[in-house]
PDB file with one MODEL, atoms N, CA, C and O in Angstrom:
MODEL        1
ATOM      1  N   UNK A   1     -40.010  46.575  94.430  1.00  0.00           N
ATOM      2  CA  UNK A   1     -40.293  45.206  94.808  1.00  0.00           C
ATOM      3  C   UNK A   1     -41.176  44.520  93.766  1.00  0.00           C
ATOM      4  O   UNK A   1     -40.810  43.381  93.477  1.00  0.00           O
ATOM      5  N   UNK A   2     -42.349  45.018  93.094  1.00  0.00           N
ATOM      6  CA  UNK A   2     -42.875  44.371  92.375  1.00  0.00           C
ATOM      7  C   UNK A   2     -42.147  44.133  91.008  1.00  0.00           C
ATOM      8  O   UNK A   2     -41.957  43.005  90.551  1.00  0.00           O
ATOM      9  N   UNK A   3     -41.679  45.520  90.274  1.00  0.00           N
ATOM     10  CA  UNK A   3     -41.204  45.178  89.276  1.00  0.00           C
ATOM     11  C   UNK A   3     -39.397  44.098  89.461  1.00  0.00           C
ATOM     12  O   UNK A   3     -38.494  44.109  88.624  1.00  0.00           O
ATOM     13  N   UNK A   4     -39.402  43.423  90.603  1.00  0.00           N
ATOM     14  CA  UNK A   4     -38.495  42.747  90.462  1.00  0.00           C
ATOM     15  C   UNK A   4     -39.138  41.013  90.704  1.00  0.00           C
ATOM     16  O   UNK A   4     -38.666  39.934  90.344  1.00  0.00           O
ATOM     17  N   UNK A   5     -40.476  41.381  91.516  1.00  0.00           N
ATOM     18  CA  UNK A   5     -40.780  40.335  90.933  1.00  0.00           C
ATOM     19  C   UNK A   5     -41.725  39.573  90.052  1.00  0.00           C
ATOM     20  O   UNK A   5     -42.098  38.410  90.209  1.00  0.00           O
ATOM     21  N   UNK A   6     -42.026  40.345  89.175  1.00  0.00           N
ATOM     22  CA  UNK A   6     -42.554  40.576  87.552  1.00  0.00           C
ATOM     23  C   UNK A   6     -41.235  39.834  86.950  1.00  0.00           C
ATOM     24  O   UNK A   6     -41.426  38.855  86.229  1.00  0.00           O
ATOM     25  N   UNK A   7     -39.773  40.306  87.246  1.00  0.00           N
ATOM     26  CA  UNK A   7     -38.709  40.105  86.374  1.00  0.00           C
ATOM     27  C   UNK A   7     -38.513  38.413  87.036  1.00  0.00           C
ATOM     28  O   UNK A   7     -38.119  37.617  86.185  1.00  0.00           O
ATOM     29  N   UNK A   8     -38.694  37.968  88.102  1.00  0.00           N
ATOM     30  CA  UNK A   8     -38.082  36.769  89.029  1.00  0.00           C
ATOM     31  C   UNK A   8     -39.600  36.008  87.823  1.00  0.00           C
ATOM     32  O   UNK A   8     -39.360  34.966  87.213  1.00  0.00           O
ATOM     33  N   UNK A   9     -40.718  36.555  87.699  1.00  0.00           N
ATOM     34  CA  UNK A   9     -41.455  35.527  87.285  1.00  0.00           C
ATOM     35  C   UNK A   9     -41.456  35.296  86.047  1.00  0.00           C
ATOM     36  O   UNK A   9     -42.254  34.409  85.747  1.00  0.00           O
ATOM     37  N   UNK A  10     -40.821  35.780  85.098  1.00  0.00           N
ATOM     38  CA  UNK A  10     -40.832  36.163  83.920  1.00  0.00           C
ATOM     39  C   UNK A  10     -41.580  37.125  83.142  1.00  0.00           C
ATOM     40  O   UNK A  10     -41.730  36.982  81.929  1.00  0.00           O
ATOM     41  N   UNK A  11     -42.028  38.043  83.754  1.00  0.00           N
ATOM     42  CA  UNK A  11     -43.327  38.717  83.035  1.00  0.00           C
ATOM     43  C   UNK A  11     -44.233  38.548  83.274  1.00  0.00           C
ATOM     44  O   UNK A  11     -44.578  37.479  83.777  1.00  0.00           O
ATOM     45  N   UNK A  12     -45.231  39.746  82.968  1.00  0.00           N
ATOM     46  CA  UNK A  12     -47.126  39.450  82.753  1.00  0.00           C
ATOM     47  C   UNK A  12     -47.649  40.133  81.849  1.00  0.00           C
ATOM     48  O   UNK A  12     -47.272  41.153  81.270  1.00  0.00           O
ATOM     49  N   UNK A  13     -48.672  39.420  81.749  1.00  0.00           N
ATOM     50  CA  UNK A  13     -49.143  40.070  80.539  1.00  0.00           C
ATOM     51  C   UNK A  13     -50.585  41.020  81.204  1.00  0.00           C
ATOM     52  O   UNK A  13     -51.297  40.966  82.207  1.00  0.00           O
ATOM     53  N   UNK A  14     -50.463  41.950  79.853  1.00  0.00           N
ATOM     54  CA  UNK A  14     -51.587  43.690  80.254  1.00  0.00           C
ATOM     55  C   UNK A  14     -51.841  43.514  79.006  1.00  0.00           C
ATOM     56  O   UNK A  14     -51.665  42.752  78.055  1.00  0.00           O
ATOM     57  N   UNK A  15     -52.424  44.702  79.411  1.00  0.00           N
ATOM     58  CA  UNK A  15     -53.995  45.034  78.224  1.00  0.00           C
ATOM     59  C   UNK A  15     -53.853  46.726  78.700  1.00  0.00           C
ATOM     60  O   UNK A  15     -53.498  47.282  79.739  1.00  0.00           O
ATOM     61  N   UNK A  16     -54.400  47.274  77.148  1.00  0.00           N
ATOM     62  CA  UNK A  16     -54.222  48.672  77.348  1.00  0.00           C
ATOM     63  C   UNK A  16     -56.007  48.913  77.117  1.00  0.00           C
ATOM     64  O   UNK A  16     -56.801  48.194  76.510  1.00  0.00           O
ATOM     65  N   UNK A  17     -56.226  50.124  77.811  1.00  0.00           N
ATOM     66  CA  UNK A  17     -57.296  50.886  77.936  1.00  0.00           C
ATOM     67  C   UNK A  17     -57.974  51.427  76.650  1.00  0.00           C
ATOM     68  O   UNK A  17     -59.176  51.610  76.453  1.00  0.00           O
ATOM     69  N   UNK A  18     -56.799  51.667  75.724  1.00  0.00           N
ATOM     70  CA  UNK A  18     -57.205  52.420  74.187  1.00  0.00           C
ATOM     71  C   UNK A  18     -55.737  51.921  73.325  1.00  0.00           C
ATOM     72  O   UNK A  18     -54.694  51.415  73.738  1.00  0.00           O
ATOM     73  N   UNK A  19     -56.119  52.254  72.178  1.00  0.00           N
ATOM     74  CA  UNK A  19     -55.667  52.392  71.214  1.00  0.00           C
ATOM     75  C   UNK A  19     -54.067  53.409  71.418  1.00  0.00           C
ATOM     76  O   UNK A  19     -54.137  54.469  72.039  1.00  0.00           O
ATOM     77  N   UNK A  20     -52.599  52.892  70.777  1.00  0.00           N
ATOM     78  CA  UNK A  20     -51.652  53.216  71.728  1.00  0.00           C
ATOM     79  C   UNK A  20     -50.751  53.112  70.759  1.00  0.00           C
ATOM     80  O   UNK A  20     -51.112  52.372  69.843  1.00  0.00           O
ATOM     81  N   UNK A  21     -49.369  53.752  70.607  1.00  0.00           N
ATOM     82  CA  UNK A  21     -47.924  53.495  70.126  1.00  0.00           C
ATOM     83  C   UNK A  21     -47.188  52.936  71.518  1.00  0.00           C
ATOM     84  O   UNK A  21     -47.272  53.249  72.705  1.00  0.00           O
ATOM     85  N   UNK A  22     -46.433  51.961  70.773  1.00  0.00           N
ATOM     86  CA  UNK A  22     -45.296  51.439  71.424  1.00  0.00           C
ATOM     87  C   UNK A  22     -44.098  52.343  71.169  1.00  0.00           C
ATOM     88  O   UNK A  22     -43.584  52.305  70.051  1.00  0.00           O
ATOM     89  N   UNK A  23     -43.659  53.069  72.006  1.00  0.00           N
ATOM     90  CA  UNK A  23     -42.212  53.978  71.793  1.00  0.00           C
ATOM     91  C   UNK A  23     -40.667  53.082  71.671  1.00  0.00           C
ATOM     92  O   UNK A  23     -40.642  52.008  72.272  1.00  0.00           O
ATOM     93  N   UNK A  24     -39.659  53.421  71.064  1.00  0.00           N
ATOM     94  CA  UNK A  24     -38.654  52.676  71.159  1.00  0.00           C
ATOM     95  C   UNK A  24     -37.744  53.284  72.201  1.00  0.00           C
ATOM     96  O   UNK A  24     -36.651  52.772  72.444  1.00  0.00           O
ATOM     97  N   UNK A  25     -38.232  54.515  72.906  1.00  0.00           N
ATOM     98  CA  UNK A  25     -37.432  54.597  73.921  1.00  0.00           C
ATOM     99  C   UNK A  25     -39.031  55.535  75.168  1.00  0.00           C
ATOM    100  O   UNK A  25     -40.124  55.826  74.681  1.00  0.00           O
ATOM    101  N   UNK A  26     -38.763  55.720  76.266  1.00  0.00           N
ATOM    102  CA  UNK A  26     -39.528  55.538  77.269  1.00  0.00           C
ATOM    103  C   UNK A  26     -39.824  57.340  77.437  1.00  0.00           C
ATOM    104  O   UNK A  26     -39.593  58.042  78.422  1.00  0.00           O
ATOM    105  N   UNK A  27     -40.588  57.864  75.688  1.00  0.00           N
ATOM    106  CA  UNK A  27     -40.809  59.325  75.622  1.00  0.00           C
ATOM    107  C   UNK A  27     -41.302  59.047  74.309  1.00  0.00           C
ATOM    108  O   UNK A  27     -40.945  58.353  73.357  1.00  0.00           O
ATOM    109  N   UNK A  28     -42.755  60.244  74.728  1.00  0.00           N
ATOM    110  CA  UNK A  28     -43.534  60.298  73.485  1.00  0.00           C
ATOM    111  C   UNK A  28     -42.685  61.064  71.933  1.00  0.00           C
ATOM    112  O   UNK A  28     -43.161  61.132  70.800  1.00  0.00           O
ATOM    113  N   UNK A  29     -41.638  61.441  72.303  1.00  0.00           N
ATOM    114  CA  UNK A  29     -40.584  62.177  71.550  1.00  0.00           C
ATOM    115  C   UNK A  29     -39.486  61.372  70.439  1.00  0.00           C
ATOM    116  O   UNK A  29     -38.484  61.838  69.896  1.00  0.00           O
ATOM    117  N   UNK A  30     -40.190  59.751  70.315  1.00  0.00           N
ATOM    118  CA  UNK A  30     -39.449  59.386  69.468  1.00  0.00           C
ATOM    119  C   UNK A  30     -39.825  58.454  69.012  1.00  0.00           C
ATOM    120  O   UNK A  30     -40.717  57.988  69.720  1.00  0.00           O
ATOM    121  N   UNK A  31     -39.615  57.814  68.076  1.00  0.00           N
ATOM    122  CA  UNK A  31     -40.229  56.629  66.727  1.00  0.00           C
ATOM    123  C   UNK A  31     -40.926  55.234  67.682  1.00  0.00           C
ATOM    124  O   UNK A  31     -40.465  54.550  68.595  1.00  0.00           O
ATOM    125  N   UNK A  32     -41.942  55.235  67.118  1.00  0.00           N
ATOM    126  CA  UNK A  32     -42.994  53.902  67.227  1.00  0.00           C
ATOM    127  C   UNK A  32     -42.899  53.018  66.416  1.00  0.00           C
ATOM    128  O   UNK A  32     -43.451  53.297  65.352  1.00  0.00           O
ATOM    129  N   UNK A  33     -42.292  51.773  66.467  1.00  0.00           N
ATOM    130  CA  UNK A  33     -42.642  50.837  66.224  1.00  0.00           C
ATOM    131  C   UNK A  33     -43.725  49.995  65.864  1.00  0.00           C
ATOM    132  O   UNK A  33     -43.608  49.101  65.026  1.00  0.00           O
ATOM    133  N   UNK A  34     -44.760  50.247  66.461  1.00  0.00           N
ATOM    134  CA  UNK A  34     -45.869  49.281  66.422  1.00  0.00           C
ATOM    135  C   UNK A  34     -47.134  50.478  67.315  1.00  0.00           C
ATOM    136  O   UNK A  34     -46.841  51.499  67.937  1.00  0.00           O
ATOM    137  N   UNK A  35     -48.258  50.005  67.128  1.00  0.00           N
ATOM    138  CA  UNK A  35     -49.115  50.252  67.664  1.00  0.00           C
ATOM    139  C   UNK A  35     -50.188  49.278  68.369  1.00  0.00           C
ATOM    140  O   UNK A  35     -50.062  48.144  67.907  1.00  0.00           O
ATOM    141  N   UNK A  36     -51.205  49.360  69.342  1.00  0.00           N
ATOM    142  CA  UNK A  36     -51.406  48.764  70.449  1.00  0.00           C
ATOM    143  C   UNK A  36     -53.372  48.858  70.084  1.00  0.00           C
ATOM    144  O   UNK A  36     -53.949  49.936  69.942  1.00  0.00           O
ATOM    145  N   UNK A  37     -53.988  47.663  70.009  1.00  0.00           N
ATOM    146  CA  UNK A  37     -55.229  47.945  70.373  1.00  0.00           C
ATOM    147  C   UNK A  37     -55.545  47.194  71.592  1.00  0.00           C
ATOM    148  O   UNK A  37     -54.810  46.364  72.126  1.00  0.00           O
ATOM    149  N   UNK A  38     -57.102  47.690  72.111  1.00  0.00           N
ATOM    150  CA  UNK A  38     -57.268  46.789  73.551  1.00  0.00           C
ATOM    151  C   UNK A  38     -57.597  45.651  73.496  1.00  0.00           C
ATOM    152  O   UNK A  38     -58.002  45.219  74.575  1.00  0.00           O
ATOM    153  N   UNK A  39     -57.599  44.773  72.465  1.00  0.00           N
ATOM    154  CA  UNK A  39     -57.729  43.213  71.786  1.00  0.00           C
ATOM    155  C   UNK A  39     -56.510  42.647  71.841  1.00  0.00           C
ATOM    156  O   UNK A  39     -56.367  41.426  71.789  1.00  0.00           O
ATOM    157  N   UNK A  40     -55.362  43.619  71.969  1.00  0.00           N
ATOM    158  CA  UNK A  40     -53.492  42.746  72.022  1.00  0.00           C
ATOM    159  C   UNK A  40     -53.402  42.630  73.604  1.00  0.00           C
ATOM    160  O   UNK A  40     -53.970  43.271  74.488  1.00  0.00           O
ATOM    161  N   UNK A  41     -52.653  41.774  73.641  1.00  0.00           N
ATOM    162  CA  UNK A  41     -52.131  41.186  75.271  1.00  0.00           C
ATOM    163  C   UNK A  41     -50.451  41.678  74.937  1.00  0.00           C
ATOM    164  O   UNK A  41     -49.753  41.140  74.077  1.00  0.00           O
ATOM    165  N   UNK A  42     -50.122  42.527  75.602  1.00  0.00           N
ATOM    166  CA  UNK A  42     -48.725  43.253  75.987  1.00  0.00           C
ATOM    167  C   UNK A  42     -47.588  42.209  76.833  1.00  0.00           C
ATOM    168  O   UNK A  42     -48.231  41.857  77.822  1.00  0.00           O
ATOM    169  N   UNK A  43     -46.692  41.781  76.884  1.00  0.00           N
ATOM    170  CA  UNK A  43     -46.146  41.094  77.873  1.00  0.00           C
ATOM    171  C   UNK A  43     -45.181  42.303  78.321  1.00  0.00           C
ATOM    172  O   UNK A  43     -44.166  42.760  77.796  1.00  0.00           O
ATOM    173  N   UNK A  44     -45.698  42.558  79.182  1.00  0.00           N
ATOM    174  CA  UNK A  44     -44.539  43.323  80.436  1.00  0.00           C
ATOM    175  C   UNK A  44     -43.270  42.801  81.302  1.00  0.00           C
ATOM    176  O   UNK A  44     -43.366  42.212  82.378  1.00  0.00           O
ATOM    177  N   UNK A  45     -41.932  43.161  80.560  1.00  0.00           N
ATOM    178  CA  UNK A  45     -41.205  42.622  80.903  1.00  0.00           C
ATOM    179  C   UNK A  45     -40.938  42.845  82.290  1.00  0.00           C
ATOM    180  O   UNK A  45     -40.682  41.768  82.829  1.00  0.00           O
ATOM    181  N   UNK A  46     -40.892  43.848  83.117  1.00  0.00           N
ATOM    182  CA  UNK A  46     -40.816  44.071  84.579  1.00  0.00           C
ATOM    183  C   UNK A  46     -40.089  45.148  84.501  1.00  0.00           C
ATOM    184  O   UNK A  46     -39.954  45.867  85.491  1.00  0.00           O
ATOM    185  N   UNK A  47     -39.538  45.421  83.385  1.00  0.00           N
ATOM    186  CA  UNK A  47     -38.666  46.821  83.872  1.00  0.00           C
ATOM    187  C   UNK A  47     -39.639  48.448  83.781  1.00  0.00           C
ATOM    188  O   UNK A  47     -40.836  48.594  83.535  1.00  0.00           O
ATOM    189  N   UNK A  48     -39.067  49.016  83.945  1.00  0.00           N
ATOM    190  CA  UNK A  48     -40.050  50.163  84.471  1.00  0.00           C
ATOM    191  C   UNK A  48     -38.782  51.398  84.695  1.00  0.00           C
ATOM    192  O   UNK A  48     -37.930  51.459  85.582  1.00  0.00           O
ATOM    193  N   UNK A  49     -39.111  52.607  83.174  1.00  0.00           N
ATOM    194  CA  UNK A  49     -38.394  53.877  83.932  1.00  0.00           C
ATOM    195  C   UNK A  49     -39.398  55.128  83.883  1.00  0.00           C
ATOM    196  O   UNK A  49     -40.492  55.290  83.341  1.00  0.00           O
ATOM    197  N   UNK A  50     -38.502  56.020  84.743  1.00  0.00           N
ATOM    198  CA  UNK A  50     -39.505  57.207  84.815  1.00  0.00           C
ATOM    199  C   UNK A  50     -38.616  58.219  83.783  1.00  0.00           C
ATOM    200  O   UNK A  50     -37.439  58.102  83.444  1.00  0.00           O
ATOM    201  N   UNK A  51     -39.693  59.341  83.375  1.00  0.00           N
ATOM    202  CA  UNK A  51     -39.233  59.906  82.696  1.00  0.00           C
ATOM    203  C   UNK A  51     -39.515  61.542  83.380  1.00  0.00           C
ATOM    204  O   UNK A  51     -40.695  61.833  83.576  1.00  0.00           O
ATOM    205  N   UNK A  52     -38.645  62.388  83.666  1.00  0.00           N
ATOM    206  CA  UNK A  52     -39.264  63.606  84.438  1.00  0.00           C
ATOM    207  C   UNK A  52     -39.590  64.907  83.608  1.00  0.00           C
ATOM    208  O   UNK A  52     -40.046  66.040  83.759  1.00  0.00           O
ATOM    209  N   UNK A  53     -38.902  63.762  82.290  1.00  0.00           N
ATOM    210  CA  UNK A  53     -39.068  65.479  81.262  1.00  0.00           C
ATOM    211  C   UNK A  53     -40.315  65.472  80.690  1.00  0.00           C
ATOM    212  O   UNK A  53     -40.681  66.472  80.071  1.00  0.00           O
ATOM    213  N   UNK A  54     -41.218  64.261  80.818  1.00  0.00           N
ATOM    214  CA  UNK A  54     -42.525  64.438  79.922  1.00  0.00           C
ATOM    215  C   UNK A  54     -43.203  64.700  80.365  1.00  0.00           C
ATOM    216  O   UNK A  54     -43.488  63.985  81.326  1.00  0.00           O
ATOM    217  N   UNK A  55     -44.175  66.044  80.087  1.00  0.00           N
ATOM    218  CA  UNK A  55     -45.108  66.563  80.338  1.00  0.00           C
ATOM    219  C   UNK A  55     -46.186  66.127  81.205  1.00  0.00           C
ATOM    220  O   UNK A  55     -46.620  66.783  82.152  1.00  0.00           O
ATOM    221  N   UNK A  56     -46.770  64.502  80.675  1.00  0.00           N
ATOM    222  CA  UNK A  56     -48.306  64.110  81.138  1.00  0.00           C
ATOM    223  C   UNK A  56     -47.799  62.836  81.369  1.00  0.00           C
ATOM    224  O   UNK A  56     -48.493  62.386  82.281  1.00  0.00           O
ATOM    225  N   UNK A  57     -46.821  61.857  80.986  1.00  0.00           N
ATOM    226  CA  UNK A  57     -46.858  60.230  81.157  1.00  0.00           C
ATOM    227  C   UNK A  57     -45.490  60.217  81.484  1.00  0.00           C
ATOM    228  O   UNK A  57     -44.684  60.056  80.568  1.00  0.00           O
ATOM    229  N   UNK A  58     -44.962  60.407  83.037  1.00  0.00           N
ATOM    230  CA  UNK A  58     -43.813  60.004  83.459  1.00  0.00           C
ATOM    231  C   UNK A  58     -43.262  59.033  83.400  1.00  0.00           C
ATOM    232  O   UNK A  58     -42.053  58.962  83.177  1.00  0.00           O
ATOM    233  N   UNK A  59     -44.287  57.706  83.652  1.00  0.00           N
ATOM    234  CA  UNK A  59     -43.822  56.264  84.469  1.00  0.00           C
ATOM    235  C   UNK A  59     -44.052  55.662  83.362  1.00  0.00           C
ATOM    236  O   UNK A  59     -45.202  55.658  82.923  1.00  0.00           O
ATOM    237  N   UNK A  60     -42.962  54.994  82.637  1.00  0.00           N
ATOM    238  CA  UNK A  60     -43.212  53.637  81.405  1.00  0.00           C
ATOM    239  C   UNK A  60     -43.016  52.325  81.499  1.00  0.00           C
ATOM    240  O   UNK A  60     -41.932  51.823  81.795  1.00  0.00           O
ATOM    241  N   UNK A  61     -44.027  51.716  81.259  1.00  0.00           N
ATOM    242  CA  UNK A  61     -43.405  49.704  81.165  1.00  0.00           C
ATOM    243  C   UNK A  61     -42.415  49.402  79.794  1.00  0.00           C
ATOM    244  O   UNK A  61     -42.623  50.051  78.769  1.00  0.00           O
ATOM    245  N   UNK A  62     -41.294  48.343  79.848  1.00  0.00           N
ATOM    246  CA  UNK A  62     -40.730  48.377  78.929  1.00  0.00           C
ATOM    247  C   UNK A  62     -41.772  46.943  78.730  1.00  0.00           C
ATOM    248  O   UNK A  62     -41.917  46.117  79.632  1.00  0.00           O
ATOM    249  N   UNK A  63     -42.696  46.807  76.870  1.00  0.00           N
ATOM    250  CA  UNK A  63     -42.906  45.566  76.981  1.00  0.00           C
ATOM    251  C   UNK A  63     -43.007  45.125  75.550  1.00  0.00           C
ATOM    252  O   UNK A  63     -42.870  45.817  74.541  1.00  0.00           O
ATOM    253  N   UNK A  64     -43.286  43.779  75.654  1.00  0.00           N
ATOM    254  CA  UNK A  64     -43.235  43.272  74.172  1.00  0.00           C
ATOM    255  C   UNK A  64     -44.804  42.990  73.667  1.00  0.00           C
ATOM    256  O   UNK A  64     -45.828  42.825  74.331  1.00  0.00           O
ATOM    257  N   UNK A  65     -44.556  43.001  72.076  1.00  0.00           N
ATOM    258  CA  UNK A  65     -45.792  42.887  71.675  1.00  0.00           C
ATOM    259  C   UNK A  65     -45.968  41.825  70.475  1.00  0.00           C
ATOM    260  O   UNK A  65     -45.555  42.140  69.358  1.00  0.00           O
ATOM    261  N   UNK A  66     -46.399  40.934  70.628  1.00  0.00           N
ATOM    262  CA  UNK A  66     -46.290  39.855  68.983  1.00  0.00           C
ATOM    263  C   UNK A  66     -47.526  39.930  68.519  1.00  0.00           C
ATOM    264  O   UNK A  66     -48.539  39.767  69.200  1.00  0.00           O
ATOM    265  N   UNK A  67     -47.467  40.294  66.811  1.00  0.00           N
ATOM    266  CA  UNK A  67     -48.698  40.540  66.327  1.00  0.00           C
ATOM    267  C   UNK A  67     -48.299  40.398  64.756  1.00  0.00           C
ATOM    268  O   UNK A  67     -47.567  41.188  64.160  1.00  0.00           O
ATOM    269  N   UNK A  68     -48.783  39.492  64.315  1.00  0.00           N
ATOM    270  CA  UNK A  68     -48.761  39.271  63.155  1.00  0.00           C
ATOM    271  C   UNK A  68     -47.922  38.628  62.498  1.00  0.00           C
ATOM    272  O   UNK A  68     -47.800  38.627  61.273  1.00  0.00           O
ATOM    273  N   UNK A  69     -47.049  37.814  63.590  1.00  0.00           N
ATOM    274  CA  UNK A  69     -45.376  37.039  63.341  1.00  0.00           C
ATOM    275  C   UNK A  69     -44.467  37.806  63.570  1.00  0.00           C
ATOM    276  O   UNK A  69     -43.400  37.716  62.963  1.00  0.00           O
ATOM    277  N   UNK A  70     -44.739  38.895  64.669  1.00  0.00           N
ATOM    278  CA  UNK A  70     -43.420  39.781  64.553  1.00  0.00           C
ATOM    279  C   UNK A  70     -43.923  40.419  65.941  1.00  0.00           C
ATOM    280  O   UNK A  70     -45.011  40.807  66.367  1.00  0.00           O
ATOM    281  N   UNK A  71     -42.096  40.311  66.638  1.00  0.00           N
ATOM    282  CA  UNK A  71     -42.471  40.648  68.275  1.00  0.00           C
ATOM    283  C   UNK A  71     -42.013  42.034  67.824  1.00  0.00           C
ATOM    284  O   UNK A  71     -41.341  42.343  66.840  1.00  0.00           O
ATOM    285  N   UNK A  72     -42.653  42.947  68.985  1.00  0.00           N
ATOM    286  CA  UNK A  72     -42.026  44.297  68.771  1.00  0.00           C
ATOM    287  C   UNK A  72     -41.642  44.760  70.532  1.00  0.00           C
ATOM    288  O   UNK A  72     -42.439  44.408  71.402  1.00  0.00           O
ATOM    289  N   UNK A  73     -40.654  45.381  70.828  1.00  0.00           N
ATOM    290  CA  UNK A  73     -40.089  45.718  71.492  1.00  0.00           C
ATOM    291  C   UNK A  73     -40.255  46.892  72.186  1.00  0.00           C
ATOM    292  O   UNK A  73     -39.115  47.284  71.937  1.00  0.00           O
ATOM    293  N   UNK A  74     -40.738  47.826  72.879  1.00  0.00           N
ATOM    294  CA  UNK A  74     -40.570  49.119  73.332  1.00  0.00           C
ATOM    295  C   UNK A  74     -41.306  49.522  74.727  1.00  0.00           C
ATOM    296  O   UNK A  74     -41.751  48.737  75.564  1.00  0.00           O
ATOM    297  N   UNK A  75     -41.318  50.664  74.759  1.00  0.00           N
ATOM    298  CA  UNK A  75     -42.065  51.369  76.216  1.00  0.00           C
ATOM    299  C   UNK A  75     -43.419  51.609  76.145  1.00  0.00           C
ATOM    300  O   UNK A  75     -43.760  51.868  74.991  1.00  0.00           O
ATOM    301  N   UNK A  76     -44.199  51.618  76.835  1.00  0.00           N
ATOM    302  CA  UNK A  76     -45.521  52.002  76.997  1.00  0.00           C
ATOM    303  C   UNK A  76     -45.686  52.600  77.720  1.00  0.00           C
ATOM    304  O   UNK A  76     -44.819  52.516  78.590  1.00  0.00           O
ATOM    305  N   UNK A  77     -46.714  53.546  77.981  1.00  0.00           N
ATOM    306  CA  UNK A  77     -47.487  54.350  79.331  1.00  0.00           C
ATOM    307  C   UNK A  77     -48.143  53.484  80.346  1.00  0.00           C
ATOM    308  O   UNK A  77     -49.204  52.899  80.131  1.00  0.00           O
ATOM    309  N   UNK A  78     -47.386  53.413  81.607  1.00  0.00           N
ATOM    310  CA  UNK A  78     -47.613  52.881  82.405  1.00  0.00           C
ATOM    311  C   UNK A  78     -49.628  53.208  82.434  1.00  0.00           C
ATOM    312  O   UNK A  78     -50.574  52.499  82.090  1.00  0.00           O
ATOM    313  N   UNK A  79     -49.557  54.343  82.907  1.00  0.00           N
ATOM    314  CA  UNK A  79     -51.037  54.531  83.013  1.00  0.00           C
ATOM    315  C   UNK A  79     -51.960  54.150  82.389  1.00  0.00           C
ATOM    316  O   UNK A  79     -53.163  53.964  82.573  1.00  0.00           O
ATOM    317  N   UNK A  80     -51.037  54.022  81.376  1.00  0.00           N
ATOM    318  CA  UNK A  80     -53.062  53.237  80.142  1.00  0.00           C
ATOM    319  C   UNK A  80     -53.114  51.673  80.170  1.00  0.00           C
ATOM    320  O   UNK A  80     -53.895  51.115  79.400  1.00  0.00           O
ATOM    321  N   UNK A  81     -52.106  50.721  81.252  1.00  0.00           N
ATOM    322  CA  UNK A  81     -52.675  49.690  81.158  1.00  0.00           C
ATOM    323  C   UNK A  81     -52.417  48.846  82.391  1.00  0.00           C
ATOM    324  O   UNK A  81     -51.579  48.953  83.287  1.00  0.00           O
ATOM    325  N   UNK A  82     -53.486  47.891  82.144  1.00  0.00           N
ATOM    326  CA  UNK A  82     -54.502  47.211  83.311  1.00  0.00           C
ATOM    327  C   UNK A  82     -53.487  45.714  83.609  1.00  0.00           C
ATOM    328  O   UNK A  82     -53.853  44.873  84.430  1.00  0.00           O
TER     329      UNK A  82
ENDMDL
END
């Protein structure tokens, strides 16, 4: 219910706890794009998958990140942000 209506509102924006990679797919097991300090505002698109094979960070936000003239695209750890 929420992450559908995150998607009905267009998004929100988060903030991460620490210092972070953006994954291009929703597992610490594959290429980063970009990286995350707690000074960037994340826009969370609303989607949301789980992952059962990873060890410590199951639940990921898919979200975007613009920083420096350039949006970047990928998953985050649900848990590290607010």
């Amino acid at each position: 219910m929420d992450e559908w209506i995150v998607i009905r509102a267009g998004g929100r924006p988060m903030w991460s706890f620490r210092a972070e990679r953006i994954f291009a797919e929703p597992t610490e097991h594959c290429a980063a794009p970009a990286w995350v300090v707690p000074q960037d505002i994340l826009h969370w698109t609303g989607h949301v998958r789980f992952n059962d094979r990873e060890p410590k960070y199951k639940l990921w936000y898919e979200v975007e990140l613009t920083k420096l003239d350039r949006t970047f695209k990928g998953w985050y750890k649900a848990s590290l942000l607010d």
